[in-house]
C-alpha positions as semicolon CSV with decimal commas, in nm:
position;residue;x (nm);y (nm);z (nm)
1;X;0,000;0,000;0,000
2;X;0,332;0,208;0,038
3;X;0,517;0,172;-0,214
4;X;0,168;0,293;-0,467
5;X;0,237;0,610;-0,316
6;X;0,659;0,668;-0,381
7;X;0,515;0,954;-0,669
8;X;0,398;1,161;-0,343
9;X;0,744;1,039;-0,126
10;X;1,061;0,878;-0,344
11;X;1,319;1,016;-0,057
12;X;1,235;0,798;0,198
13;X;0,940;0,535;0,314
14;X;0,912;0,357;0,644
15;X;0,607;0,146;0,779
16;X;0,529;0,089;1,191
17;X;0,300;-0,183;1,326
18;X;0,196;-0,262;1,649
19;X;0,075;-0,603;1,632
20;X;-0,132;-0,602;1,952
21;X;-0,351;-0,329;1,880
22;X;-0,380;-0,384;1,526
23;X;-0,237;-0,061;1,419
24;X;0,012;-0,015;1,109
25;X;0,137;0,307;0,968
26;X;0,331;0,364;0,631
27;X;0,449;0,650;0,510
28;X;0,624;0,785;0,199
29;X;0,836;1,140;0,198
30;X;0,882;1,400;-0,017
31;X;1,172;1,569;0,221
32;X;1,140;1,953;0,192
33;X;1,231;2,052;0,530
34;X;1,497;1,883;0,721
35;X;1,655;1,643;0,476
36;X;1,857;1,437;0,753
37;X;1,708;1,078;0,925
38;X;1,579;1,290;1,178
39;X;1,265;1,384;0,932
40;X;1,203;1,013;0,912
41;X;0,858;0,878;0,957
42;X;0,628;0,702;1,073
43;X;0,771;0,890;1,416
44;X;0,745;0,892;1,778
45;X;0,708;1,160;1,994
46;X;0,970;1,201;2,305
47;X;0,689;1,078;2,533
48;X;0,666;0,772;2,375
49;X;0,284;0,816;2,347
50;X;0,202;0,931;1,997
51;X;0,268;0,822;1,661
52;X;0,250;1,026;1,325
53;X;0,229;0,977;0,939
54;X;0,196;1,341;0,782
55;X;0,193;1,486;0,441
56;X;0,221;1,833;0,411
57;X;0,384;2,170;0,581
58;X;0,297;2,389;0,888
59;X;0,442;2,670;0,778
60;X;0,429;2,837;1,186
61;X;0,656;2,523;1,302
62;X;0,935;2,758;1,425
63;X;0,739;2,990;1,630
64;X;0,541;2,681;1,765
65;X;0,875;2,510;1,839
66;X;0,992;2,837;2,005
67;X;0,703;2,809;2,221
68;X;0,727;2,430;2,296
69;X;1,107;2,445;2,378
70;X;1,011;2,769;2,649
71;X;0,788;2,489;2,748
72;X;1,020;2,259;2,796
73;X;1,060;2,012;2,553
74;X;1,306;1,900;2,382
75;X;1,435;1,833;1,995
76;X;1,653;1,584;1,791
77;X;1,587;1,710;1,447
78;X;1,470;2,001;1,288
79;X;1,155;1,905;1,152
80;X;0,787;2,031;1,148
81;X;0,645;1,662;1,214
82;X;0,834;1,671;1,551
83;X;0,706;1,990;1,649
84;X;0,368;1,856;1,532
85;X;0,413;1,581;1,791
86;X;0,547;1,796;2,068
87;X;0,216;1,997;2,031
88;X;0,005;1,680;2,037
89;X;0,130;1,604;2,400
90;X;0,153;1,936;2,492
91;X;-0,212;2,112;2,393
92;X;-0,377;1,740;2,277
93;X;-0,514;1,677;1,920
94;X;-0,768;1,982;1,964
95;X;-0,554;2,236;2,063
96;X;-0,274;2,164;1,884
97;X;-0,405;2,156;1,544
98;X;-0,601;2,497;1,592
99;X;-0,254;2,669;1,619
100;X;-0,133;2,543;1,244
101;X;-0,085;2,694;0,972
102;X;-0,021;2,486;0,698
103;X;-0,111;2,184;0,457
104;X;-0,143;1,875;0,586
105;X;-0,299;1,537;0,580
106;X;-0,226;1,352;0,913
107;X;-0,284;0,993;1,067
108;X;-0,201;1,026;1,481
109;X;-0,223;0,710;1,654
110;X;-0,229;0,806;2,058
111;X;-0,073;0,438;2,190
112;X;-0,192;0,533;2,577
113;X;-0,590;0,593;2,465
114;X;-0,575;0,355;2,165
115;X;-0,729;0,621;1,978
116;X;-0,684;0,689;1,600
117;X;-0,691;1,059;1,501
118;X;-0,709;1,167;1,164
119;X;-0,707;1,488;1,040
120;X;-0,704;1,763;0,730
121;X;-0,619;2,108;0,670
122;X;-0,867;2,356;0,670
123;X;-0,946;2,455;0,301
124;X;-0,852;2,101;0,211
125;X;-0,562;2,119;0,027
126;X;-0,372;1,779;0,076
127;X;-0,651;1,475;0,040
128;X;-0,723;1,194;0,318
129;X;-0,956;0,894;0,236
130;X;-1,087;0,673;0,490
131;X;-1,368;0,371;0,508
132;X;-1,395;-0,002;0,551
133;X;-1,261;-0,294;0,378
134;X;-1,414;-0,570;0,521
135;X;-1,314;-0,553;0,916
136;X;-1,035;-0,304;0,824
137;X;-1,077;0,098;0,847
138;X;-0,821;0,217;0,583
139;X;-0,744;0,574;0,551
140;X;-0,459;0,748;0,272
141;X;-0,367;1,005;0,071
142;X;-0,481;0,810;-0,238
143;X;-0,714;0,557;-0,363
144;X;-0,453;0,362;-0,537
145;X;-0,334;0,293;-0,185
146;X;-0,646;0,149;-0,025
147;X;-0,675;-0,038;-0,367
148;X;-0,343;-0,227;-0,282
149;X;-0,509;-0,383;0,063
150;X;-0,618;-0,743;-0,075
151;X;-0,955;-0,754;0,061
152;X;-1,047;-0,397;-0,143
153;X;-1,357;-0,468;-0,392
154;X;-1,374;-0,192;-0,586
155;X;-1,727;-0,169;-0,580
156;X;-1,845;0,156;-0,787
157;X;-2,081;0,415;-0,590
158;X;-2,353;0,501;-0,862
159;X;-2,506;0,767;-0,618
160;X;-2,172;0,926;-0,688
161;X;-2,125;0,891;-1,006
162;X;-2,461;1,149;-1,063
163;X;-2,288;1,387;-0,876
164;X;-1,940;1,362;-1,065
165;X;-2,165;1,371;-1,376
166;X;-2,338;1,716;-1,297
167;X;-2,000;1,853;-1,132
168;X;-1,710;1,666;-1,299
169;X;-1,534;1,554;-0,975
170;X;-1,673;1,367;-0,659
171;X;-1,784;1,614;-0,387
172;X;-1,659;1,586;-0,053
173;X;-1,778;1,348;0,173
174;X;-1,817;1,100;-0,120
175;X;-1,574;0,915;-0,332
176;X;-1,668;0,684;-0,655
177;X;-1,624;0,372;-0,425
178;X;-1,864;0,264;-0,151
179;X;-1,786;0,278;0,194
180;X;-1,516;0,500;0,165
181;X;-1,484;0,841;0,163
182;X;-1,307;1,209;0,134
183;X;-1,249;1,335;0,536
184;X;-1,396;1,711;0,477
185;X;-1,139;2,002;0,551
186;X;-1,054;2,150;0,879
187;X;-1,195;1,827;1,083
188;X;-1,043;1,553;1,270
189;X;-1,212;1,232;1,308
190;X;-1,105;1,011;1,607
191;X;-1,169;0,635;1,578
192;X;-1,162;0,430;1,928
193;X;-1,148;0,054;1,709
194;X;-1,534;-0,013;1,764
195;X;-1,713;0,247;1,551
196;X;-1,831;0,162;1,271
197;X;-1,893;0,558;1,111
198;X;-1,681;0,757;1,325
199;X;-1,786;1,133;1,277
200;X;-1,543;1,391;1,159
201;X;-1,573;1,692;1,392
202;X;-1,507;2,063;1,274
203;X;-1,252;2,208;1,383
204;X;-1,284;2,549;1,189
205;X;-1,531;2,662;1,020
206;X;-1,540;2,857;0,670
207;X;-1,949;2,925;0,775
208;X;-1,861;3,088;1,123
209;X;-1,533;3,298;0,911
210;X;-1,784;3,408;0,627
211;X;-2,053;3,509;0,857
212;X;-1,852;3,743;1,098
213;X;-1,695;3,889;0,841
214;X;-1,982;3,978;0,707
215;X;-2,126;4,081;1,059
216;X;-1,822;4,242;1,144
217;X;-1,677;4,402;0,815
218;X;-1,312;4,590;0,766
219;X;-1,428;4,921;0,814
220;X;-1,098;5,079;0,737
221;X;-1,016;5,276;0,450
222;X;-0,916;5,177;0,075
223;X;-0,555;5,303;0,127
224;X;-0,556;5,104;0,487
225;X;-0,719;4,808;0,302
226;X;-0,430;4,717;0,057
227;X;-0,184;4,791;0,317
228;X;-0,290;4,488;0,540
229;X;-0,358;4,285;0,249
230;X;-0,021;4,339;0,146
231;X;0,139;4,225;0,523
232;X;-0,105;3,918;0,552
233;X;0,015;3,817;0,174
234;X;0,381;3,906;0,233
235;X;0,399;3,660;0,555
236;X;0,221;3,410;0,435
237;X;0,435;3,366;0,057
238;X;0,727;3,460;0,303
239;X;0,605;3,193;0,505
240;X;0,619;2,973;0,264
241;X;0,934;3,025;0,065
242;X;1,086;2,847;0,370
243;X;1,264;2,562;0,226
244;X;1,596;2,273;0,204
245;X;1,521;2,239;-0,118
246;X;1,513;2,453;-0,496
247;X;1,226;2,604;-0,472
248;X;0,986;2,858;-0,786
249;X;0,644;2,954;-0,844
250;X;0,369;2,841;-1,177
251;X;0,282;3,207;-1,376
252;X;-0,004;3,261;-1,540
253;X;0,041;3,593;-1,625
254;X;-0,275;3,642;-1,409
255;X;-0,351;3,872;-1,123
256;X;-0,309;3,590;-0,865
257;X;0,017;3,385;-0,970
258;X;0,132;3,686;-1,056
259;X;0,084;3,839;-0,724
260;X;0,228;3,558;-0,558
261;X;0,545;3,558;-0,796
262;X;0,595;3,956;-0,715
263;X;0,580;3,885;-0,348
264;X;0,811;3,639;-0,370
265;X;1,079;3,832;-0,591
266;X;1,016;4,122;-0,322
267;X;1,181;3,892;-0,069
268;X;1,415;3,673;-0,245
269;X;1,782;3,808;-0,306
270;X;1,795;3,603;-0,590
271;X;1,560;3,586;-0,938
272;X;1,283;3,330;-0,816
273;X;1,305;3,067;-1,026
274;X;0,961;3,049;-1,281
275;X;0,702;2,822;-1,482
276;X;0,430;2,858;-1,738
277;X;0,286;2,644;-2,021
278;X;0,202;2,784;-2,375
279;X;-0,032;2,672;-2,621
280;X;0,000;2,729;-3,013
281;X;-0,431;2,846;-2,995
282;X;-0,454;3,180;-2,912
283;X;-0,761;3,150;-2,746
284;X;-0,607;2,907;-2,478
285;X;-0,253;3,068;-2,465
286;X;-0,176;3,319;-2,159
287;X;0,203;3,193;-2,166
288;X;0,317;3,556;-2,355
289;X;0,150;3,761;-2,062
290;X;0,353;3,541;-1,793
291;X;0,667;3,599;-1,957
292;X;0,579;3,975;-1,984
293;X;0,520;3,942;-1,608
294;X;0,845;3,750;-1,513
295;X;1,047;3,986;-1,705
296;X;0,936;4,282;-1,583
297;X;0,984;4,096;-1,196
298;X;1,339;3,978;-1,331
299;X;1,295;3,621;-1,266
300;X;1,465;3,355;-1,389
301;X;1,139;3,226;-1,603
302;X;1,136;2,888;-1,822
303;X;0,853;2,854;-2,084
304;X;0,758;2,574;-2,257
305;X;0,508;2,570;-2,551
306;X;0,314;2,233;-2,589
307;X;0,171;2,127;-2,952
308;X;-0,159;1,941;-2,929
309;X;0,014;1,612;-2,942
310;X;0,206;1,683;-2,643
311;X;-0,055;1,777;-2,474
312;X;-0,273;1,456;-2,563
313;X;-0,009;1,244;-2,444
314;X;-0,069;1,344;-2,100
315;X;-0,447;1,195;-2,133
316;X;-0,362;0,826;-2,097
317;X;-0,197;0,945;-1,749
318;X;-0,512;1,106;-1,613
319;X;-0,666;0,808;-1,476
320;X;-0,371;0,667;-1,277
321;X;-0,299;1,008;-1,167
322;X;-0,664;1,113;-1,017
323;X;-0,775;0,763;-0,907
324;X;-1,095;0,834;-0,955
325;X;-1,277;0,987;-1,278
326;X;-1,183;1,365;-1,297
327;X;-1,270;1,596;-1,579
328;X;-1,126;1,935;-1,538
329;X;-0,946;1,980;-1,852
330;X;-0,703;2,240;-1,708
331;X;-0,546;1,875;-1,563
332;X;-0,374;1,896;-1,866
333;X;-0,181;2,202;-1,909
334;X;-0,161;2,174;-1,476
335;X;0,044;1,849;-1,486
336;X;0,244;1,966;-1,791
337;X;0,372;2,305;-1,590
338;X;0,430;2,076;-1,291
339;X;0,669;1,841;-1,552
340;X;0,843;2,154;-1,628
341;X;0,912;2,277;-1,303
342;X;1,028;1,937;-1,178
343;X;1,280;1,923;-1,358
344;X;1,458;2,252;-1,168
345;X;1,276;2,284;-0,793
346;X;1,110;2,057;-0,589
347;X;0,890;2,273;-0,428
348;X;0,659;2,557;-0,624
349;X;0,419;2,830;-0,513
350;X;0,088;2,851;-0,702
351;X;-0,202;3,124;-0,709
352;X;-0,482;2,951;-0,646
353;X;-0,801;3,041;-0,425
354;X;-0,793;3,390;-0,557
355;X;-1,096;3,385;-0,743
356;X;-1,287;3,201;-0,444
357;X;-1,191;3,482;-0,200
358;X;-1,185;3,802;-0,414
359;X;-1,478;3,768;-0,605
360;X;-1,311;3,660;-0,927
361;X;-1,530;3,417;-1,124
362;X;-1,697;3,548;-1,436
363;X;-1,995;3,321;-1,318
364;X;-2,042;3,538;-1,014
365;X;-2,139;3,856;-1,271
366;X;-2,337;3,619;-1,511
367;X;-2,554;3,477;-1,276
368;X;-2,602;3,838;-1,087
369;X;-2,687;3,999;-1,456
370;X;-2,895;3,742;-1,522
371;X;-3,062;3,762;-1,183
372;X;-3,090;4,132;-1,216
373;X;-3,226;4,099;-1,582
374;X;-3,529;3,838;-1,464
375;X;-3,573;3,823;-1,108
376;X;-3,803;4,133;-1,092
377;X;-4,053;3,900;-1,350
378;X;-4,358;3,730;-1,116
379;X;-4,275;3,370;-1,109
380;X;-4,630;3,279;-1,308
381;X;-4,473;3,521;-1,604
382;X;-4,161;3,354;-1,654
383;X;-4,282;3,021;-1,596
384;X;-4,562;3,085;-1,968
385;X;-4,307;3,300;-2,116
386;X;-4,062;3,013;-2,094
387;X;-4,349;2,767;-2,221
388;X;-4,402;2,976;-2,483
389;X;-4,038;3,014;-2,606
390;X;-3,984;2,623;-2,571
391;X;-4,289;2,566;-2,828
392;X;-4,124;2,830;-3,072
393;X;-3,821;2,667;-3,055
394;X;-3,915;2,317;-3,086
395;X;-4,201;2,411;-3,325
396;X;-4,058;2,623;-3,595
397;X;-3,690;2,674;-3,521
398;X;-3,557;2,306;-3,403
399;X;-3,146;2,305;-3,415
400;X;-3,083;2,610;-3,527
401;X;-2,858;2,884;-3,331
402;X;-3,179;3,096;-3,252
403;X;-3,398;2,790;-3,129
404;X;-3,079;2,694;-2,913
405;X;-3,075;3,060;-2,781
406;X;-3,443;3,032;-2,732
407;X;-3,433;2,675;-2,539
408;X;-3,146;2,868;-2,321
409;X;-3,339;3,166;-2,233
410;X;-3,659;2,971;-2,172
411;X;-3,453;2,755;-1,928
412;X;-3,324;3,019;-1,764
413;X;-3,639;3,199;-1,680
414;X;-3,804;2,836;-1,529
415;X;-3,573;2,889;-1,280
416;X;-3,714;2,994;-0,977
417;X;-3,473;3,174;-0,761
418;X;-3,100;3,303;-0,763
419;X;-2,902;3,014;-0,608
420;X;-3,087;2,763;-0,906
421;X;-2,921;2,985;-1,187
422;X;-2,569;2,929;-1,006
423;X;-2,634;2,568;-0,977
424;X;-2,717;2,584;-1,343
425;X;-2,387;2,773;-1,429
426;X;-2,170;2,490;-1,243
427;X;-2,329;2,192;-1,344
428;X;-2,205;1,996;-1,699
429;X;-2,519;1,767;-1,667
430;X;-2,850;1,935;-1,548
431;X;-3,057;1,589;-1,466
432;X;-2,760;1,381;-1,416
433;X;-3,000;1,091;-1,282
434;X;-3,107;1,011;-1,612
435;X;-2,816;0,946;-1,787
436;X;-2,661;0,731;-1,490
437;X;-2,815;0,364;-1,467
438;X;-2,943;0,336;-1,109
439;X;-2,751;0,635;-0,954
440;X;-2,994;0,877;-0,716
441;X;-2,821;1,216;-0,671
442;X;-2,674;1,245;-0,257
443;X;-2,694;1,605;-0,127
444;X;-2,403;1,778;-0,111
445;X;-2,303;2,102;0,020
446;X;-2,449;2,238;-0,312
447;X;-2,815;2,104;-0,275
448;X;-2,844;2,097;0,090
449;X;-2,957;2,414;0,191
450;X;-2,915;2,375;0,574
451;X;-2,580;2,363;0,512
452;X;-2,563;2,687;0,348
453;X;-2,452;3,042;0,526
454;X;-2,699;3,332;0,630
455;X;-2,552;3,517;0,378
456;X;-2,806;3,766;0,206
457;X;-2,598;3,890;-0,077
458;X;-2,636;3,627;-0,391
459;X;-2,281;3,706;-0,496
460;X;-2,131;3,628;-0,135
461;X;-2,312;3,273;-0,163
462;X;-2,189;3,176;-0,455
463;X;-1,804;3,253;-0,305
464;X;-1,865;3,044;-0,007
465;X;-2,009;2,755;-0,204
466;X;-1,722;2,769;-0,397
467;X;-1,486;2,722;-0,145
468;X;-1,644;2,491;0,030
469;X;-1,699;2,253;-0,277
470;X;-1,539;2,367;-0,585
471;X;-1,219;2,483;-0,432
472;X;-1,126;2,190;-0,225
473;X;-1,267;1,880;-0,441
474;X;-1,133;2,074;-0,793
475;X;-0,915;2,291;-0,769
476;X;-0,697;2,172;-0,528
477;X;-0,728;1,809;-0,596
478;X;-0,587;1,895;-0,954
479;X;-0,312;2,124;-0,817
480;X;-0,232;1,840;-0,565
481;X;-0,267;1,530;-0,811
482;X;-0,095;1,703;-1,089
483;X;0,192;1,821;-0,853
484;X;0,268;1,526;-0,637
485;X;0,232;1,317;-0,940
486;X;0,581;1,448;-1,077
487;X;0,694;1,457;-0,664
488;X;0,680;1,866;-0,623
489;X;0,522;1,978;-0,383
490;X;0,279;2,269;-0,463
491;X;0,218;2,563;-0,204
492;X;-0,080;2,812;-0,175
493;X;0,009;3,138;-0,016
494;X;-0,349;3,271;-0,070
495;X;-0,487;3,004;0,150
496;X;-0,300;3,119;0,400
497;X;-0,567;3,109;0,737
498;X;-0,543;3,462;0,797
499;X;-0,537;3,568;0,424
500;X;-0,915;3,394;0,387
501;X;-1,036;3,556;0,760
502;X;-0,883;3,911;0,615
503;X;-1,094;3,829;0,269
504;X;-1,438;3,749;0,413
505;X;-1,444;4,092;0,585
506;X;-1,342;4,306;0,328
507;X;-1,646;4,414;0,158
508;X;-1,760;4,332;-0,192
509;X;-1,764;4,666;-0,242
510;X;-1,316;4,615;-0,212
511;X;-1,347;4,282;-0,436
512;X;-1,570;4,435;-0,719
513;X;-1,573;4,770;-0,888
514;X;-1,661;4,852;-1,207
515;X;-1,820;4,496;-1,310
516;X;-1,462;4,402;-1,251
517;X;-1,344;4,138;-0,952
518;X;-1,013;4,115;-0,720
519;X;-0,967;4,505;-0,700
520;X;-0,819;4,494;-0,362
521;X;-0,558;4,196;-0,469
522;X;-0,543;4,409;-0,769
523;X;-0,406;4,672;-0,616
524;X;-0,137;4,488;-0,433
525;X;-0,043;4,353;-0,775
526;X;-0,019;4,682;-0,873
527;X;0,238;4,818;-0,654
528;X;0,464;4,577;-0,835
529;X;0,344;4,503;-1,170
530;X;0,220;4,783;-1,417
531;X;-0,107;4,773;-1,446
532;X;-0,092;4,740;-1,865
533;X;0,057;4,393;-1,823
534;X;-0,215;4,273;-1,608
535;X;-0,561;4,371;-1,762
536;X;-0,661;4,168;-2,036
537;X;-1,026;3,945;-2,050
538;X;-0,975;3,642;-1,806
539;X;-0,853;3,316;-2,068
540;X;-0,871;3,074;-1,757
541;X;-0,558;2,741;-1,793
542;X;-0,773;2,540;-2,012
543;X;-0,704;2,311;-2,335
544;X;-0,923;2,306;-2,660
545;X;-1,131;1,977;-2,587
546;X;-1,450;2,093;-2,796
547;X;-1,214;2,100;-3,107
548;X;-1,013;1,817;-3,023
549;X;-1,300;1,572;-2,987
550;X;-1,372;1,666;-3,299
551;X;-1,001;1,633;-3,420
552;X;-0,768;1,422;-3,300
553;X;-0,930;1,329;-3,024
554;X;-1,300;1,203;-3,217
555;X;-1,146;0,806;-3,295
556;X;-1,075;0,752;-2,910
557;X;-1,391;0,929;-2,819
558;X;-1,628;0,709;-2,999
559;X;-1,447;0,367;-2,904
560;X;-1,513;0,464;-2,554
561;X;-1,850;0,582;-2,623
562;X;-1,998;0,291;-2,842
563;X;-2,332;0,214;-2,751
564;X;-2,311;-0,151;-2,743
565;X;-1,965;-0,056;-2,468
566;X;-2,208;0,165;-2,254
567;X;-2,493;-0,082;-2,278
568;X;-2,258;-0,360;-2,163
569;X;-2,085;-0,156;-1,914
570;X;-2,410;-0,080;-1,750
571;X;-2,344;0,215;-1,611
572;X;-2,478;0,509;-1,820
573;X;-2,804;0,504;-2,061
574;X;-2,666;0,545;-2,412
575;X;-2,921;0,730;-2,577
576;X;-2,878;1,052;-2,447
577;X;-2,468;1,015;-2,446
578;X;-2,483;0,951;-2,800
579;X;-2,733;1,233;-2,913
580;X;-2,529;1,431;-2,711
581;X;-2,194;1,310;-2,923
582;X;-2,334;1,344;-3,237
583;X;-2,502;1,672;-3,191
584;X;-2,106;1,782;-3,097
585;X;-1,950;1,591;-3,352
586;X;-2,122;1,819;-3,623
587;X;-2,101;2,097;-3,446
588;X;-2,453;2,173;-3,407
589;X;-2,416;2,204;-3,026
590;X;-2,124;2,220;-2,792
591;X;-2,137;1,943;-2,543
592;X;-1,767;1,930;-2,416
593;X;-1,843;1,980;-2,078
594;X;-2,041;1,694;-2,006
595;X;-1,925;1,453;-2,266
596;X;-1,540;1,503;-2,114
597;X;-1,701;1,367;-1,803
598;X;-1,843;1,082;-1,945
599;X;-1,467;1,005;-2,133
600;X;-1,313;1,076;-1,815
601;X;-1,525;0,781;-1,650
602;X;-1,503;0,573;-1,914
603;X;-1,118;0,595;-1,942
604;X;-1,109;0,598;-1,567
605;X;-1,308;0,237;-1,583
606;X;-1,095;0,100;-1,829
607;X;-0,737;0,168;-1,627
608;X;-0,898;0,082;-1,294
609;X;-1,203;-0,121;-1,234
């Protein structure tokens, strides 16, 4: 089960068992920090009472090791996983793991209360699955791990599989296998050997941050504003430049990588080493702007430009690297940029969470325009004027463009509140239940209100379901996959703990101006970078799959769509799938979205089930 995981650790590996209690620990390292034996795991604390396998950083380890050793303890090495331990038997699991800062994925085993803690960072940046094979709770980093245990069936949850259709990844708590599942960030879930569904327990909450921000809002100045946001973001890149090994940064040419990159040449005597991708399409190539960016930061920047064959090579790998079906198509150019930077650090900075925070999503100012444009309508209105657009359509201008418009529209104005034209705007496959054989759609932090904040403002909603959702169990999960799949180990200064508390009480009023988003981290940016290398419309990292299914990509497509396959396979109805692929195939309508995710699972099935 180890040795599946030597991509994520090929320094060093150790296992620990304790036979009588049934306990066993393995562990794989990546060493960043502390490259001696001392940094060796699975480890014990001093006391003798604790155990630890960790992946990830706490970035505060010295001034919590300053504070231990005042204490009174003690240390061999000069590692964060020993401080991590001396904090366990100093403050206990609870009040130890409240004072990180960092990314990190963590199994504790406490020898004196048998207990089994295990426990995740709090936006969820490094993974942790857990369930039951048989009589055995599991828990890893990866699937592929749990998948080595001998008694693993890998029995496929269909009740997932809906929600990976409509989202194109498997929300948090579920994962595509039964029984076992994604531990949600910023909880810890202690297991006493008799449980059979221990209960993670929160131990900060994104909710409680966004709602006393909002309660209790920056009330400072613009000026005073970008100041702070300047020292929060300087600490926490300067936090985490703090390295044994070569360390550089992905560039975008975007306001947050390049942010990130300009804080980090601010504080580095030395050009910062770094990385972006470029793509021969214009439409899906920012790697010009990042260069513009680098050289204007002097940093020592290495481009590489990927033809479309390249880039398809990488597709093959996408199933062994995610584990289980994924279908964000910025994987691509993601794991490519984390090739490149491989080969010259070992650890790299990325911008991520950004658009989650500062308001930077173009879907945030679709769905509020659209909202704006249709909300004031009485309900009865829209309902018959979208009847009466559907009948046009279907009646008298079936599959052209303006019957397709039409169809849109009238969809749109069936909807009968704000949040539903969000859900629209993130979901590939709108009644996901019907294309998946036997698969009933779970509630997730998307569809289950109760979960949601008492946030009034529509745009403020859709941040926080992002980053409770979209953030951790997409964007991160590529960043981390893509990353630790080529052993680098990918940091995210805007995640930083106090970065997100600072961002929930700025108001939106600091985030958007002008229809635009990010002003505040703008203006940071802005005190490094000039402004005319920065605004441009917002490309996204993203490869040309609607062309290339109809390219290159069409002969692979259809194999793995073949109706007498999917009819076999039993998992998805063909008829839809393949109206869907023809209707693409000739270009009358664009289905990437949701037919990458059905490619994605079918691939997926054929590498691993």
């Amino acid at each position: 089960m180890s040795d599946t995981l030597i991509h994520r650790g090929p320094d060093d590996g150790g296992i620990w068992v304790d036979e009588s209690a049934g306990i066993a620990l393995g562990h794989r390292r990546l060493a960043i920090v502390d490259l001696s034996p001392e940094g060796h795991q699975p480890m014990r604390s001093a006391n003798d009472r604790y155990v630890i396998v960790f992946n990830g950083e706490i970035y505060n380890f010295l001034e919590l090791r300053s504070q231990l050793e005042s204490l009174g303890h003690h240390f061999r090495g000069h590692s964060d996983t020993e401080v991590m331990l001396a904090s366990f038997s100093q403050w206990g699991v609870d009040g130890a793991i409240k004072r990180y800062n960092g990314m990190f994925a963590f199994a504790l085993w406490d020898r004196q209360e048998q207990l089994l803690h295990l426990g995740r960072d709090r936006l969820g940046e490094k993974p942790l699955y857990y369930g039951w094979i048989g009589q055995t709770f599991l828990f890893s980093s990866e699937l592929k791990a749990l998948k080595a245990h001998p008694a693993f069936k890998a029995k496929i949850n269909r009740d997932a599989l809906t929600l990976f259709l409509r989202h194109g990844y498997v929300p948090t708590p579920y994962s595509i296998y039964q029984d076992i599942y994604k531990l949600p960030p910023a909880t810890v879930l202690t297991w006493n050997g008799s449980q059979v569904h221990p209960n993670p327990v929160t131990y900060w909450s994104i909710k409680e941050v966004a709602e006393l921000g909002i309660a209790e809002p920056f009330n400072g100045s613009d000026l005073e504003a970008v100041a702070q946001l300047e020292t929060l973001l300087l600490e926490a890149v300067g936090l985490r430049m703090v390295a044994d090994v070569p360390l550089g940064a992905f560039i975008s040419g975007g306001v947050d990588s390049s942010t990130v990159v300009a804080l980090m040449q601010a504080q580095s005597s030395q050009p910062v080493k770094t990385f972006s991708i470029g793509f021969h399409e214009d439409g899906y190539n920012e790697a010009q702007y990042a260069k513009a960016v680098a050289k204007h930061l002097s940093t020592d920047h290495t481009e590489l430009y990927v033809t479309p064959e390249e880039a398809l090579q990488v597709i093959p790998k996408l199933p062994i690297l995610y584990d289980e079906p994924f279908s964000d198509s910025s994987q691509v150019p993601t794991f490519l940029v984390s090739q490149l930077a491989r080969q010259y650090v070992t650890v790299s900075l990325s911008g991520d969470g950004g658009d989650e925070l500062f308001a930077g999503y173009k879907r945030y100012f679709k769905a509020r325009n659209i909202w704006q444009t249709i909300g004031w309508i009485p309900p009865m209105l829209r309902k018959n004027a979208a009847h009466a657009l559907t009948s046009l359509s279907l009646a008298k201008l079936k599959q052209s463009t303006l019957g397709n418009k039409l169809q849109t529209i009238a969809e749109i104005l069936k909807l009968p509140h704000a949040d539903a034209i969000y859900t629209k705007l993130i979901s590939h496959c709108q009644e996901p239940e019907t294309v998946v054989v036997g698969g009933l759609e779970p509630p997730t932090g998307f569809s289950d209100r109760q979960h949601w904040t008492e946030l009034t403002d529509f745009t403020q909603r859709m941040m926080y379901l992002d980053t409770v959702s979209y953030l951790p169990d997409d964007i991160l999960v590529k960043v981390d996959r893509a990353s630790m799949g080529m052993s680098l180990e990918a940091r995210v200064p805007l995640l930083d703990r106090r970065v997100v508390e600072f961002a929930w009480r700025i108001p939106l009023s600091m985030k958007i101006r002008n229809n635009q988003g990010k002003w505040l981290l703008r203006q940071v940016l802005y005190k490094y970078v000039p402004k005319h290398l920065i605004e441009r419309p917002k490309k996204g990292f993203s490869v040309p799959i609607d062309s290339w299914l109809r390219g290159p990509l069409r002969d692979w497509a259809e194999a793995l769509l073949d109706e007498h396959r999917l009819n076999q396979e039993g998992f998805f109805n063909p008829q839809p799938i393949r109206q869907k692929w023809a209707e693409h195939i000739t270009g009358e309508k664009d289905w990437q979205y949701i037919l990458w995710n059905v490619l994605m699972f079918q691939a997926w099935l054929e590498e691993k089930y």
